[in-house]
Each structure stands twice: as C-alpha cells, then as structure tokens.
mmCIF file as gemmi writes it, N, C-alpha and C atoms, coordinates in Angstrom:
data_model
loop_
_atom_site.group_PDB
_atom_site.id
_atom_site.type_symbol
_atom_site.label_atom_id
_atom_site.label_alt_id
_atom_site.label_comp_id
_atom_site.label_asym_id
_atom_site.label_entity_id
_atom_site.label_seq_id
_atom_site.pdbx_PDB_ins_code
_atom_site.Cartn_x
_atom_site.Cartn_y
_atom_site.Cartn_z
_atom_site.occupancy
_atom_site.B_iso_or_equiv
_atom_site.pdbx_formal_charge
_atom_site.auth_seq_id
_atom_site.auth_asym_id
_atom_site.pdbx_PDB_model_num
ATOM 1 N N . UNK Axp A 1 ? 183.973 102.682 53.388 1 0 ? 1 A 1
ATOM 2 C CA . UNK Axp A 1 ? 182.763 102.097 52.882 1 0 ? 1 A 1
ATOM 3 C C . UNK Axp A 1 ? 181.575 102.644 53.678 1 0 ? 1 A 1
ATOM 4 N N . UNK Axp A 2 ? 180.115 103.512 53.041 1 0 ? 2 A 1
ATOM 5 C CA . UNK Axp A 2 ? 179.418 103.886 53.811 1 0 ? 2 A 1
ATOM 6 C C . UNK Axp A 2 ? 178.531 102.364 54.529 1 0 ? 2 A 1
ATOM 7 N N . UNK Axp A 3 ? 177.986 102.771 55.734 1 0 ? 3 A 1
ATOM 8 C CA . UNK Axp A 3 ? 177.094 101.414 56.545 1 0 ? 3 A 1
ATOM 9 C C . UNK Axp A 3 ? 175.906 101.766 56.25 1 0 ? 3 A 1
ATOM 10 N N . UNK Axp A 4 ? 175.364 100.913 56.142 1 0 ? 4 A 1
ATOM 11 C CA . UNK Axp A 4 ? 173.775 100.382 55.144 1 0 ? 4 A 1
ATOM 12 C C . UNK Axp A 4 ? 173.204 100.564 56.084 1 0 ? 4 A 1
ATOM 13 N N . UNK Axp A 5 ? 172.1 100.1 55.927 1 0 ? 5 A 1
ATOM 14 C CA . UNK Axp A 5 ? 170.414 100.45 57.156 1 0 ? 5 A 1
ATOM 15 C C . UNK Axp A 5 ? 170.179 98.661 57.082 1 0 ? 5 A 1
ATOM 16 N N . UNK Axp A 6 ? 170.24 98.665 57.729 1 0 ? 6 A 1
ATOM 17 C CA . UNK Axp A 6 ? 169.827 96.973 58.516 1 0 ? 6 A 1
ATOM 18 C C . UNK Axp A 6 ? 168.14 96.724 58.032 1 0 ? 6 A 1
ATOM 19 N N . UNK Axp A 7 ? 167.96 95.699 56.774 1 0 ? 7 A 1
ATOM 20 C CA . UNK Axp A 7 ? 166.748 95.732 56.535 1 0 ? 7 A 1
ATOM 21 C C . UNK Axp A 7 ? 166.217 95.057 57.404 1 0 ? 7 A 1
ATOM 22 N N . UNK Axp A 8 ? 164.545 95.462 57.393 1 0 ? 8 A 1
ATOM 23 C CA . UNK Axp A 8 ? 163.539 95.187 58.469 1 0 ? 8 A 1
ATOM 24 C C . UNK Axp A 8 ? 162.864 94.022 57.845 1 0 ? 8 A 1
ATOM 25 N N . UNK Axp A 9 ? 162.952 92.994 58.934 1 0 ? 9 A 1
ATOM 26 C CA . UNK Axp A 9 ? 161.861 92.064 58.468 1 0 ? 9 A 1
ATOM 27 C C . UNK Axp A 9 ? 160.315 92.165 58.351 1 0 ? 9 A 1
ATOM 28 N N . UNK Axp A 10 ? 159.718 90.875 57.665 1 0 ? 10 A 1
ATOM 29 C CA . UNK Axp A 10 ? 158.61 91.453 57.737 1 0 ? 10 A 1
ATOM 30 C C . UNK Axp A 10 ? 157.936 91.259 58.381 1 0 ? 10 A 1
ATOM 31 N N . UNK Axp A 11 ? 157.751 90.606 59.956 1 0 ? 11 A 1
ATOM 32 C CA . UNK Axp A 11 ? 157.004 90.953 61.29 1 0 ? 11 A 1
ATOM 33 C C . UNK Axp A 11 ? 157.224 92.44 61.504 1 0 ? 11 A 1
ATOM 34 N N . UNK Axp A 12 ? 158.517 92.989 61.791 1 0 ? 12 A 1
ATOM 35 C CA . UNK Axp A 12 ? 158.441 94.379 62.029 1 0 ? 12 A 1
ATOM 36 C C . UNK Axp A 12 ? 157.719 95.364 60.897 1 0 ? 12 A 1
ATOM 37 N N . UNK Axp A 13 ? 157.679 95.109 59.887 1 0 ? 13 A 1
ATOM 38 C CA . UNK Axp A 13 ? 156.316 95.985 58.999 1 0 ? 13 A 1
ATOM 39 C C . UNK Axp A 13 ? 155.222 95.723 59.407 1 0 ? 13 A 1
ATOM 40 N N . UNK Axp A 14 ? 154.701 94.006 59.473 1 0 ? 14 A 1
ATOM 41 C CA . UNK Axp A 14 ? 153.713 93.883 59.473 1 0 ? 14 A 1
ATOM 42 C C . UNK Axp A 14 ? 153.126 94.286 61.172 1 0 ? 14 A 1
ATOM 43 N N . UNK Axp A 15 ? 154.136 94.466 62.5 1 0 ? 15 A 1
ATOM 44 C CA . UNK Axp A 15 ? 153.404 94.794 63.623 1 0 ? 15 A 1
ATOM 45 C C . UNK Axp A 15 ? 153.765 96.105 63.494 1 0 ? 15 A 1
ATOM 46 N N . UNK Axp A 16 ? 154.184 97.201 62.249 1 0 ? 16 A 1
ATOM 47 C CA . UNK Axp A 16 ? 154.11 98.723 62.784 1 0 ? 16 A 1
ATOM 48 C C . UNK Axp A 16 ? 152.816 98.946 61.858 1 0 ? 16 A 1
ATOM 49 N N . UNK Axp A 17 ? 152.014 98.171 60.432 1 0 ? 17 A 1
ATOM 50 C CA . UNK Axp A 17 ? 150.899 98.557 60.177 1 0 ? 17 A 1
ATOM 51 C C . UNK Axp A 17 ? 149.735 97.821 60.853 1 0 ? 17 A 1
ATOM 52 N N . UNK Axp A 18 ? 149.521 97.339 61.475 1 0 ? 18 A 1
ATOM 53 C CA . UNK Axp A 18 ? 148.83 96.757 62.709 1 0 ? 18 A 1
ATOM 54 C C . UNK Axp A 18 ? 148.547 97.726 63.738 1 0 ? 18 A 1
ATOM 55 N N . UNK Axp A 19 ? 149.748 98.375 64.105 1 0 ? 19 A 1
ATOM 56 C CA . UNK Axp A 19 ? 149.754 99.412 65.243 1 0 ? 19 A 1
ATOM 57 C C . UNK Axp A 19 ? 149.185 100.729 64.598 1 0 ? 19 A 1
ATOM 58 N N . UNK Axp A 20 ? 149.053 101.03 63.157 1 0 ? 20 A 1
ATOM 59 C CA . UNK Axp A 20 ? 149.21 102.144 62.541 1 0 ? 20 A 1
ATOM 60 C C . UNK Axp A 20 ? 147.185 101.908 62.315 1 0 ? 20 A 1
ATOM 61 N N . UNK Axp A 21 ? 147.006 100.878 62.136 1 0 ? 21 A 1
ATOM 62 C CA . UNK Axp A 21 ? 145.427 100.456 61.541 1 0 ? 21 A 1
ATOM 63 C C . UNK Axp A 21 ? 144.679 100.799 62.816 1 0 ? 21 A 1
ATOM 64 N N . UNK Axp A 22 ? 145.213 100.696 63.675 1 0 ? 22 A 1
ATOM 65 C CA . UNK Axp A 22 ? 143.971 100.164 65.676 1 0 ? 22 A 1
ATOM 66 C C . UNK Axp A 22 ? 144.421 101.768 65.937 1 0 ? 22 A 1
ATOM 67 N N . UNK Axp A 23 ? 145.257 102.788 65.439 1 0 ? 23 A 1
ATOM 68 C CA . UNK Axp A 23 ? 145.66 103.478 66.271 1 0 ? 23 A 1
ATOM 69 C C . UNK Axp A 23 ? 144.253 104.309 65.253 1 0 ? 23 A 1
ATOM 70 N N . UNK Axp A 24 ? 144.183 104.322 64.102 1 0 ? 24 A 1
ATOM 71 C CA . UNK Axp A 24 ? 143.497 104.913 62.846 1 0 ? 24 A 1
ATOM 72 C C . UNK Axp A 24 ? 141.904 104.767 63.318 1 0 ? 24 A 1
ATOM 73 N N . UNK Axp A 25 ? 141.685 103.506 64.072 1 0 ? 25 A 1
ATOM 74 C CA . UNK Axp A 25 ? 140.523 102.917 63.859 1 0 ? 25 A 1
ATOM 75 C C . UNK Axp A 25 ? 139.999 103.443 65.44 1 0 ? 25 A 1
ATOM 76 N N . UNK Axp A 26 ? 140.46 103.98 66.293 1 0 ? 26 A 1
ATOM 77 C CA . UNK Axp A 26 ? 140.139 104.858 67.199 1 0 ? 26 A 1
ATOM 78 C C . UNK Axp A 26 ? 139.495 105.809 67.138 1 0 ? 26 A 1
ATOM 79 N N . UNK Axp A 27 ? 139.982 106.606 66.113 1 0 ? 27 A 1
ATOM 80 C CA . UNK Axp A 27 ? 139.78 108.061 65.401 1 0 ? 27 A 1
ATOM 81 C C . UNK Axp A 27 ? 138.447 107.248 64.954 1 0 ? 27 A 1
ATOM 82 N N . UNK Axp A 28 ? 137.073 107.735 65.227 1 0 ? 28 A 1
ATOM 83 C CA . UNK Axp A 28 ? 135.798 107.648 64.388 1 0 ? 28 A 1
ATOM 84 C C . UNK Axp A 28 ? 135.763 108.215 63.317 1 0 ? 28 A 1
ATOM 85 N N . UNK Axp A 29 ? 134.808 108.154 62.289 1 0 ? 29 A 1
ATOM 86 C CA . UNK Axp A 29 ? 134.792 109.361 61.331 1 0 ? 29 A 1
ATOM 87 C C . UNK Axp A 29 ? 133.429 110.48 61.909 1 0 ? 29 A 1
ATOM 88 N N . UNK Axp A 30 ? 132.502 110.323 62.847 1 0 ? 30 A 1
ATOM 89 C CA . UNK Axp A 30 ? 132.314 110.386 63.269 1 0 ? 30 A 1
ATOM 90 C C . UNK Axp A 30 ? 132.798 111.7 64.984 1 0 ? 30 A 1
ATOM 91 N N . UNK Axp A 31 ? 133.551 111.352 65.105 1 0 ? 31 A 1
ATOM 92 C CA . UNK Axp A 31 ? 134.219 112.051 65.862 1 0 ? 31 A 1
ATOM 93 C C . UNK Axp A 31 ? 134.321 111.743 67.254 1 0 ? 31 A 1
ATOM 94 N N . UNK Axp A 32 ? 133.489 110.578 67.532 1 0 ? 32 A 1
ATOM 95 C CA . UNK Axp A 32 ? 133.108 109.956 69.202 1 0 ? 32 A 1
ATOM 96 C C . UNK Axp A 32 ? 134.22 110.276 70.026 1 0 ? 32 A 1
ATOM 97 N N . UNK Axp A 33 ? 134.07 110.507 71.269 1 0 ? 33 A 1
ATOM 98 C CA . UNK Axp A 33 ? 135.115 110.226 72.347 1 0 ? 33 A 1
ATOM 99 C C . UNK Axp A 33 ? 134.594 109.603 73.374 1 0 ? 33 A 1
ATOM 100 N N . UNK Axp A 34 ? 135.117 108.892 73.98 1 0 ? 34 A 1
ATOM 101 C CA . UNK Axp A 34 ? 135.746 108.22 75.475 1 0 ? 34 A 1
ATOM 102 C C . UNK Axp A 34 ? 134.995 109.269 76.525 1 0 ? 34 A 1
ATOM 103 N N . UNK Axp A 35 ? 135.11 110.616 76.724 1 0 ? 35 A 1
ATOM 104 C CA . UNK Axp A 35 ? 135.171 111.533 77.422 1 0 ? 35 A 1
ATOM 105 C C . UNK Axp A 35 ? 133.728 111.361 78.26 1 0 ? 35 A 1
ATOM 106 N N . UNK Axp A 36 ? 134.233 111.471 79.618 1 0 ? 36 A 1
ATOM 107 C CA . UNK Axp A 36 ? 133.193 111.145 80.278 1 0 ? 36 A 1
ATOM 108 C C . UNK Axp A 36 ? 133.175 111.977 81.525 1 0 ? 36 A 1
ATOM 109 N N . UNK Axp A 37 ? 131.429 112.206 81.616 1 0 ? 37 A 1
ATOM 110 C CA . UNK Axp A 37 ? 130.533 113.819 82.049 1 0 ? 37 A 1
ATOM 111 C C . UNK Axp A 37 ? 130.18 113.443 83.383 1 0 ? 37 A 1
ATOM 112 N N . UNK Axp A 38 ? 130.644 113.556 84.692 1 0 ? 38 A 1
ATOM 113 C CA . UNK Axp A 38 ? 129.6 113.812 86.097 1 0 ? 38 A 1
ATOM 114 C C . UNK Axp A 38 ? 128.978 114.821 85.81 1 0 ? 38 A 1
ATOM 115 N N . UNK Axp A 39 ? 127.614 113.877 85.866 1 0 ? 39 A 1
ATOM 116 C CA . UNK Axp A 39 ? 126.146 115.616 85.892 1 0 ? 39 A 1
ATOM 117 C C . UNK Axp A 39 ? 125.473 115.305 86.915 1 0 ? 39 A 1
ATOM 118 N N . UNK Axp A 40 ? 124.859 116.515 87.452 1 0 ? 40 A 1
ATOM 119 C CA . UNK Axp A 40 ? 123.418 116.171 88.435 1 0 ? 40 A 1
ATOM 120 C C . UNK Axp A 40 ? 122.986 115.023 87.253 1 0 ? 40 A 1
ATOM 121 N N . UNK Axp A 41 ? 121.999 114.417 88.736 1 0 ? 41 A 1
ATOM 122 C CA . UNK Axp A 41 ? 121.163 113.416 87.905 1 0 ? 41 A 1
ATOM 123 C C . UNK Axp A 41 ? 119.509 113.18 89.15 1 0 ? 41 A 1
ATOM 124 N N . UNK Axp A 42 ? 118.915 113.661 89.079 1 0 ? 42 A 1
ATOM 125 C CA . UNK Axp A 42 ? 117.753 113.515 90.297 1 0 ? 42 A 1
ATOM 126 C C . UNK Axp A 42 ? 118.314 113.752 90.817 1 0 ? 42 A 1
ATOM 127 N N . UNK Axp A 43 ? 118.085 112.966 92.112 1 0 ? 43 A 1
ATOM 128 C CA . UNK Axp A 43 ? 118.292 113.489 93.656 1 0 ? 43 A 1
ATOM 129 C C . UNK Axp A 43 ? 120.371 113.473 93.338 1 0 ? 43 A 1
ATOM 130 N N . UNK Axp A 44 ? 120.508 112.545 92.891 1 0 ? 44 A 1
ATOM 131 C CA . UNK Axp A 44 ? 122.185 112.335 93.053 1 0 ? 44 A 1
ATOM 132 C C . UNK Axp A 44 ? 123.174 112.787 91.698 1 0 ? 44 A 1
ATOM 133 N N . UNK Axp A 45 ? 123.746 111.892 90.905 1 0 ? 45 A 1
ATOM 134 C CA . UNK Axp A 45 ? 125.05 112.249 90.411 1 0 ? 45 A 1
ATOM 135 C C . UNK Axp A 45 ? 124.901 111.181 89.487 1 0 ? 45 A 1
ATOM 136 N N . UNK Axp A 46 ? 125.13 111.301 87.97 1 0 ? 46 A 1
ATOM 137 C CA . UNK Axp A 46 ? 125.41 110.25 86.846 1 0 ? 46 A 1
ATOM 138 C C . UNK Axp A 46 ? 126.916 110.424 86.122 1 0 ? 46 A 1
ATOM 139 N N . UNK Axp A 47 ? 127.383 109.168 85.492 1 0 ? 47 A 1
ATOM 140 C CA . UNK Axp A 47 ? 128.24 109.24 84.565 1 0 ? 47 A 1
ATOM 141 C C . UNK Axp A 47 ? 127.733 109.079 83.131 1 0 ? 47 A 1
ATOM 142 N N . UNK Axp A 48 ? 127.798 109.796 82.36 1 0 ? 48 A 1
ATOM 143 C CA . UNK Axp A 48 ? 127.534 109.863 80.76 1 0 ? 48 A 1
ATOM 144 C C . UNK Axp A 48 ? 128.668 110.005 80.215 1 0 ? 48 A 1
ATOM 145 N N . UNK Axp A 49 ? 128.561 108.842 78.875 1 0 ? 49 A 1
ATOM 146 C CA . UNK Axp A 49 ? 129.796 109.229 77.818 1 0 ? 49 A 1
ATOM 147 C C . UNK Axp A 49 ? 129.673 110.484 77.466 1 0 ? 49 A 1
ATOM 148 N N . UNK Axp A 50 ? 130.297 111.366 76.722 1 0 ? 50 A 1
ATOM 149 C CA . UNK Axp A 50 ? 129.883 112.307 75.655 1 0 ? 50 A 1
ATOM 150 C C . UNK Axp A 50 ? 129.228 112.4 74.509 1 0 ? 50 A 1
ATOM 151 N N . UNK Axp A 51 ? 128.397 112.707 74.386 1 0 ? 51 A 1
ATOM 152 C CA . UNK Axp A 51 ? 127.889 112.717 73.086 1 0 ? 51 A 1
ATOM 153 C C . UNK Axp A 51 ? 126.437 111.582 73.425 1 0 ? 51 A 1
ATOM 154 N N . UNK Axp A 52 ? 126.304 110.758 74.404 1 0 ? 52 A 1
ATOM 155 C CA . UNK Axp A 52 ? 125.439 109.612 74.414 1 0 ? 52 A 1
ATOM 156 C C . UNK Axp A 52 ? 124.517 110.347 75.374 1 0 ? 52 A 1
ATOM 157 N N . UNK Axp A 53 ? 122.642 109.827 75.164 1 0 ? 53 A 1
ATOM 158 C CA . UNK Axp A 53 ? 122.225 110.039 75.596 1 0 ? 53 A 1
ATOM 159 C C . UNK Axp A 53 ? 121.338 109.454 77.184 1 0 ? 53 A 1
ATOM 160 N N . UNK Axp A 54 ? 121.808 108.439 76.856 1 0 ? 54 A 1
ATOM 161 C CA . UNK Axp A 54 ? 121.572 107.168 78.058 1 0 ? 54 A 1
ATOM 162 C C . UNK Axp A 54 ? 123.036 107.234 79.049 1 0 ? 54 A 1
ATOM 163 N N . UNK Axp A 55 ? 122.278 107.483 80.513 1 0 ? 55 A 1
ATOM 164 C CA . UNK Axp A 55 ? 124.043 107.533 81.512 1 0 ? 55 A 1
ATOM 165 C C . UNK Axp A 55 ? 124.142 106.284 81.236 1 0 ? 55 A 1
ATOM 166 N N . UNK Axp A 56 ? 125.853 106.141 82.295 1 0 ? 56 A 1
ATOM 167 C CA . UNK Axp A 56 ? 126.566 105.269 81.94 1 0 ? 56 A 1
ATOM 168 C C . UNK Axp A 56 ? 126.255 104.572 83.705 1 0 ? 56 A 1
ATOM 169 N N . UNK Axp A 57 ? 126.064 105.569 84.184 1 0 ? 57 A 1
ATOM 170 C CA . UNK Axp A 57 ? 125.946 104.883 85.803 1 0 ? 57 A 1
ATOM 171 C C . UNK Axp A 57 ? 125.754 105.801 86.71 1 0 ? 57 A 1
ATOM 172 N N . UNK Axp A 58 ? 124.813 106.177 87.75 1 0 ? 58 A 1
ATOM 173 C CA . UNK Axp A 58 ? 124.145 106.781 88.774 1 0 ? 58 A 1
ATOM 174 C C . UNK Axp A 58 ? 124.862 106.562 90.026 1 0 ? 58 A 1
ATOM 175 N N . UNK Axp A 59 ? 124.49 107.476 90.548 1 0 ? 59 A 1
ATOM 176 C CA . UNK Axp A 59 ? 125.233 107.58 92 1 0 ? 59 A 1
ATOM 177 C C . UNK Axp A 59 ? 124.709 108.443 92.937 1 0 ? 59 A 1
ATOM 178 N N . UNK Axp A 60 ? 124.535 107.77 94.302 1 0 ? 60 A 1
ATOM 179 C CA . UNK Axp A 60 ? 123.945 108.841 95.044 1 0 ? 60 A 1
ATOM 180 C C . UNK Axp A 60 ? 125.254 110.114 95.699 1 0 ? 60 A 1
ATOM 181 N N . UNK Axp A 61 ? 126.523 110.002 95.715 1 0 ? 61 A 1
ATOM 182 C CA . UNK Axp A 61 ? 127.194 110.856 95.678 1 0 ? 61 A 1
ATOM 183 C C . UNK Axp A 61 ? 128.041 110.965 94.592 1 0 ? 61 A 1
ATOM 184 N N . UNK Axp A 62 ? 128.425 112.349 94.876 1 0 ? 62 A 1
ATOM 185 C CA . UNK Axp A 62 ? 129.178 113.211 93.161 1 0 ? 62 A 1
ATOM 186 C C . UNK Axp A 62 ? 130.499 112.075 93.093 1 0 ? 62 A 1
ATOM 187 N N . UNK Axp A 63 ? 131.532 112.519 94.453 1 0 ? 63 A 1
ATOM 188 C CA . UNK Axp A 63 ? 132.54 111.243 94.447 1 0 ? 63 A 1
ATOM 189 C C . UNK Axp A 63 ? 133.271 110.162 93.908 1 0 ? 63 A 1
ATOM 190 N N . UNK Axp A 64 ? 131.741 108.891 94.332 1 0 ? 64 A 1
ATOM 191 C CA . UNK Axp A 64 ? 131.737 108.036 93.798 1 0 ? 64 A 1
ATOM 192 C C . UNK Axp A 64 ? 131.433 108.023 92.497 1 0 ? 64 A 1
ATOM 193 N N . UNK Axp A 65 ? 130.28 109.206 91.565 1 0 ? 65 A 1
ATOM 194 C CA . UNK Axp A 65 ? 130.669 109.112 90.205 1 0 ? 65 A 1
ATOM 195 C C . UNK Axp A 65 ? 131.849 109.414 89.463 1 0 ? 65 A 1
ATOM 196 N N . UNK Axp A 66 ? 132.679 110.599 90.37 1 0 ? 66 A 1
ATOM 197 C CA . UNK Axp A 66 ? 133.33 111.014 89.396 1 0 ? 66 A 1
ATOM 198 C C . UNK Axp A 66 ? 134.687 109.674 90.049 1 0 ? 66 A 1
ATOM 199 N N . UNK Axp A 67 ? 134.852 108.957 90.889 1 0 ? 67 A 1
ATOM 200 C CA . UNK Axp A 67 ? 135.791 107.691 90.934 1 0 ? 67 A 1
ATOM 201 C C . UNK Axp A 67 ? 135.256 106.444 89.31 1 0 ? 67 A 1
ATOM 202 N N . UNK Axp A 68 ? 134.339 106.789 88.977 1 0 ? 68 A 1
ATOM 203 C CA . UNK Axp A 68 ? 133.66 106.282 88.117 1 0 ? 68 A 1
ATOM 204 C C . UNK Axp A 68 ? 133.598 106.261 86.884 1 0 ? 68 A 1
ATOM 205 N N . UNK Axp A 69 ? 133.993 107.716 86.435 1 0 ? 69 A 1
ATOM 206 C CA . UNK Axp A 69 ? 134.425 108.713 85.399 1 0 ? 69 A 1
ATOM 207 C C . UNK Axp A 69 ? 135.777 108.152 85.074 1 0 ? 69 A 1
ATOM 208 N N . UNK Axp A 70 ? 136.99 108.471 86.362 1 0 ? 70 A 1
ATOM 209 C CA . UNK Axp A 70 ? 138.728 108.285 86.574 1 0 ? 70 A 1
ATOM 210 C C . UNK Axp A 70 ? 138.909 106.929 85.835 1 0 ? 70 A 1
ATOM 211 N N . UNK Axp A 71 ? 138.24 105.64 86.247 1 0 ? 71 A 1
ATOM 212 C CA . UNK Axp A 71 ? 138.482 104.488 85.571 1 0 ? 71 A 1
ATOM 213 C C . UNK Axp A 71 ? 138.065 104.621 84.471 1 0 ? 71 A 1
ATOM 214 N N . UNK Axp A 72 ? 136.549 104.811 84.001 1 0 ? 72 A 1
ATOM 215 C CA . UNK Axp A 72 ? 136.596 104.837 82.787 1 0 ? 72 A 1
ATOM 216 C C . UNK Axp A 72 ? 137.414 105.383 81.68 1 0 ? 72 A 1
ATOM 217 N N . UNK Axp A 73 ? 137.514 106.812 82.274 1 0 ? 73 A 1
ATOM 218 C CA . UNK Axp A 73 ? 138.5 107.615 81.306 1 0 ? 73 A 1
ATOM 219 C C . UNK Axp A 73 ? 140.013 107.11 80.914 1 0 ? 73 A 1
ATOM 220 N N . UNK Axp A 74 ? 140.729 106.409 82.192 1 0 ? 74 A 1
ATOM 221 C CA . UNK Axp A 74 ? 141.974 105.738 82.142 1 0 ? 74 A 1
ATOM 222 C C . UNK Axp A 74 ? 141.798 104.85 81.332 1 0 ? 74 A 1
ATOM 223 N N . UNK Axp A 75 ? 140.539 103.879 81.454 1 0 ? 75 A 1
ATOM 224 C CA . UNK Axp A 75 ? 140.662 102.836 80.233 1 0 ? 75 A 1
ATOM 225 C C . UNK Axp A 75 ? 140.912 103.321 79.192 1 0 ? 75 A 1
ATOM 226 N N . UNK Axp A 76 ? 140 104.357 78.637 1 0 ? 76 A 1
ATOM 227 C CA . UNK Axp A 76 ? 140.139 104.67 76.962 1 0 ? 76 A 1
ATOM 228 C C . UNK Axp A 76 ? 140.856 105.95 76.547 1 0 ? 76 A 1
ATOM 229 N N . UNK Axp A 77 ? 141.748 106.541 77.664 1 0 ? 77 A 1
ATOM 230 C CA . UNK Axp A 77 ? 142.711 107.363 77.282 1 0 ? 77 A 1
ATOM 231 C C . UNK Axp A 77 ? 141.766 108.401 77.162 1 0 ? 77 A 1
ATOM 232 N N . UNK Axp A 78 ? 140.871 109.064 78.395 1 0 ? 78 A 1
ATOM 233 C CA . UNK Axp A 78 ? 139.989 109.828 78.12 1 0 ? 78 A 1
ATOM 234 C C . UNK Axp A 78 ? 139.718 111.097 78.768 1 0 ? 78 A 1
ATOM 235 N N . UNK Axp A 79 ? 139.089 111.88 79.028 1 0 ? 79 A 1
ATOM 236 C CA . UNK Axp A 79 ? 138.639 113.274 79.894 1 0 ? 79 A 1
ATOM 237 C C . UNK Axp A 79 ? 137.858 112.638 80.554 1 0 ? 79 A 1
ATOM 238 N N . UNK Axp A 80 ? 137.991 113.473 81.963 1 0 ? 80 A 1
ATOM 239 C CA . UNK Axp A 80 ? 136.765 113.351 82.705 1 0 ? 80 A 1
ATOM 240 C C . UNK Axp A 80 ? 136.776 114.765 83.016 1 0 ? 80 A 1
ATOM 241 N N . UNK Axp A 81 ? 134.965 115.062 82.711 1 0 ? 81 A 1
ATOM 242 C CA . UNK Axp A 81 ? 134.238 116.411 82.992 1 0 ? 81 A 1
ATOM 243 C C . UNK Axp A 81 ? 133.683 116.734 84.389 1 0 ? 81 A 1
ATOM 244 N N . UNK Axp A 82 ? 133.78 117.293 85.239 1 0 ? 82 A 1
ATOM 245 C CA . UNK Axp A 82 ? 133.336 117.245 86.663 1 0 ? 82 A 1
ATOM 246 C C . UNK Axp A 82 ? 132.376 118.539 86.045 1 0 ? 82 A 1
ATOM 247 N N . UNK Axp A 83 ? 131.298 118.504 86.204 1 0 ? 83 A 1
ATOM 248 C CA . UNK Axp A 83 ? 130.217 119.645 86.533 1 0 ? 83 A 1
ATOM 249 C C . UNK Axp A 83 ? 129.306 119.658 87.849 1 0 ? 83 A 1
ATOM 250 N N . UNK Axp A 84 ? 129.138 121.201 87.88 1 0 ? 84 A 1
ATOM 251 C CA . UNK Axp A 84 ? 128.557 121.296 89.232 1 0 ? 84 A 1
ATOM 252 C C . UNK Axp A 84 ? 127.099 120.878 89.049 1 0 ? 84 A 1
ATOM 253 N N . UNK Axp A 85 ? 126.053 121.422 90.334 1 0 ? 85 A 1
ATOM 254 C CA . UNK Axp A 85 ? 124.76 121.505 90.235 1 0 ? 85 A 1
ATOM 255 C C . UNK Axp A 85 ? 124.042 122.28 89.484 1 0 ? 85 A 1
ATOM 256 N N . UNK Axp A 86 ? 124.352 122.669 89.07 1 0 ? 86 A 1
ATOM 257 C CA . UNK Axp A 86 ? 123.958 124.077 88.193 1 0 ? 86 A 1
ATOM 258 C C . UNK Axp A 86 ? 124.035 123.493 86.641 1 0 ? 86 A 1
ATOM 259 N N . UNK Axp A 87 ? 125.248 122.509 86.717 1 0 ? 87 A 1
ATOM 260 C CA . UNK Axp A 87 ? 125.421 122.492 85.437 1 0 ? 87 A 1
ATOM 261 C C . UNK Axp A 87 ? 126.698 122.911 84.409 1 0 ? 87 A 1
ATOM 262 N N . UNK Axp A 88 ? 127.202 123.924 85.133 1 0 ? 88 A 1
ATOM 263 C CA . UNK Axp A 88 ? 128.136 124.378 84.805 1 0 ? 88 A 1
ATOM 264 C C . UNK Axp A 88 ? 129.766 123.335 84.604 1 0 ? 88 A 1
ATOM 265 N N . UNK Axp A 89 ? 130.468 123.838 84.043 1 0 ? 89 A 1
ATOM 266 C CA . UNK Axp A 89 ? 131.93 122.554 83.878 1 0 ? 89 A 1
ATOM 267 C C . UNK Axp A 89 ? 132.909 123.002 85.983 1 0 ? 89 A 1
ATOM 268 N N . UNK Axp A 90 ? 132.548 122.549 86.209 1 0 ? 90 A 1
ATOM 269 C CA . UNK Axp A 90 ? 133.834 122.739 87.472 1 0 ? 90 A 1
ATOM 270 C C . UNK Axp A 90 ? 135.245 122.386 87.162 1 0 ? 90 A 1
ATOM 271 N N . UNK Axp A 91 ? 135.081 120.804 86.503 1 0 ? 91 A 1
ATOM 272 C CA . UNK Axp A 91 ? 136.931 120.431 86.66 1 0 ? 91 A 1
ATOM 273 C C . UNK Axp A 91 ? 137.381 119.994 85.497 1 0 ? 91 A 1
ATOM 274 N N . UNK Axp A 92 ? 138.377 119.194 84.851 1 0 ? 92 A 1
ATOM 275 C CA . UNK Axp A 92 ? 138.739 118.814 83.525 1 0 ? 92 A 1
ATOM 276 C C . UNK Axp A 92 ? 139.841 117.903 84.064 1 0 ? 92 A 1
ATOM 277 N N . UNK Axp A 93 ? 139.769 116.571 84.035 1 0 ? 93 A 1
ATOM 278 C CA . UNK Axp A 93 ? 141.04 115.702 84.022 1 0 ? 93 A 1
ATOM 279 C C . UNK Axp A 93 ? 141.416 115.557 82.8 1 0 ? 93 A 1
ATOM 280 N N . UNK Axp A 94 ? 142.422 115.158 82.967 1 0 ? 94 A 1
ATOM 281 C CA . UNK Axp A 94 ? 142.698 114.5 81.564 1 0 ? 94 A 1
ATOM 282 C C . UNK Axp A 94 ? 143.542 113.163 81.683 1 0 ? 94 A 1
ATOM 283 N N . UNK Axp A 95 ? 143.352 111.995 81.099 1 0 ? 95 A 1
ATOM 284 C CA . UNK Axp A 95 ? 143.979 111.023 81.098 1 0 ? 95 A 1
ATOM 285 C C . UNK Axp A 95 ? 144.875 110.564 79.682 1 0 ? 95 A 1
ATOM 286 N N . UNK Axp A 96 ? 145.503 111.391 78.922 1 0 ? 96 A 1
ATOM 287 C CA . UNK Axp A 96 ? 146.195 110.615 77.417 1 0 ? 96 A 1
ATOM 288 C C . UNK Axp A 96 ? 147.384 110.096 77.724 1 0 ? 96 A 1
C-alpha cells in the first residue's frame, strides 16, 4: 500500500502565509534598504540610512559610528558601508 502525505492543518498554512506576506512586505516596491553609510560629517563621523537624506546619528569618532551602523544593520538584516574621509567606500559588512 503506497503512504500518503500527512495532511497539514490549517494553523500550519495559515503561519507559512503569514511568514510568506512579512517576508514579501520587506521587499519595498520601491526598493529601500536597511543599509547603513559611516560618512565624514563636519568635524566628526555620521550614520545615514541609504537612500535617506537626514543622518541617522553623529559622532565625534568614526568607531563609535560605525559600532552604530553594526547594531543597526544586525537589526534589519543589513550592510554596513564604512567610507573614508575622502569619501570613498573603505569596508562592506554584511549582516543577512
């Protein structure tokens, strides 16, 4: 006798399209990311999302922004951009 597939109740549908909707609803249409920029900023060092034009938080050393960047980015499953003085990209974490 072949063995059947064990039907799924319907909590387990209803928490894999739940998981399938928040995972969807991440994705902007838009395209936003999480990803977050240490830049010069005056005399010291800012954190900016990507794409936003207002920082996210100032700092008189690079350091402490880019410790600043690490959490944020861990929260939302994100990059952190280390750039130098110049401007240029120096480093690339990645947190997914």
């Amino acid at each position: 006798m072949p063995e059947s597939k064990p039907t799924r109740s319907w909590i387990d549908i209803l928490s894999e399209l739940i998981e399938v909707y928040f995972k969807s609803a991440r994705q902007t249409k838009r395209g936003r990311t999480w990803h977050q920029h240490v830049v010069p900023y005056k005399d010291g060092w800012a954190v900016r999302r990507e794409g936003n034009k207002r920082i996210t938080s100032k700092h008189r050393r690079q350091d402490t922004a880019i410790n600043k960047a690490k959490r944020l980015a861990r929260k939302y499953k994100a990059d952190v951009i280390i750039h130098r003085q110049d401007g240029t990209i120096r480093d690339r974490i990645n947190y997914d």
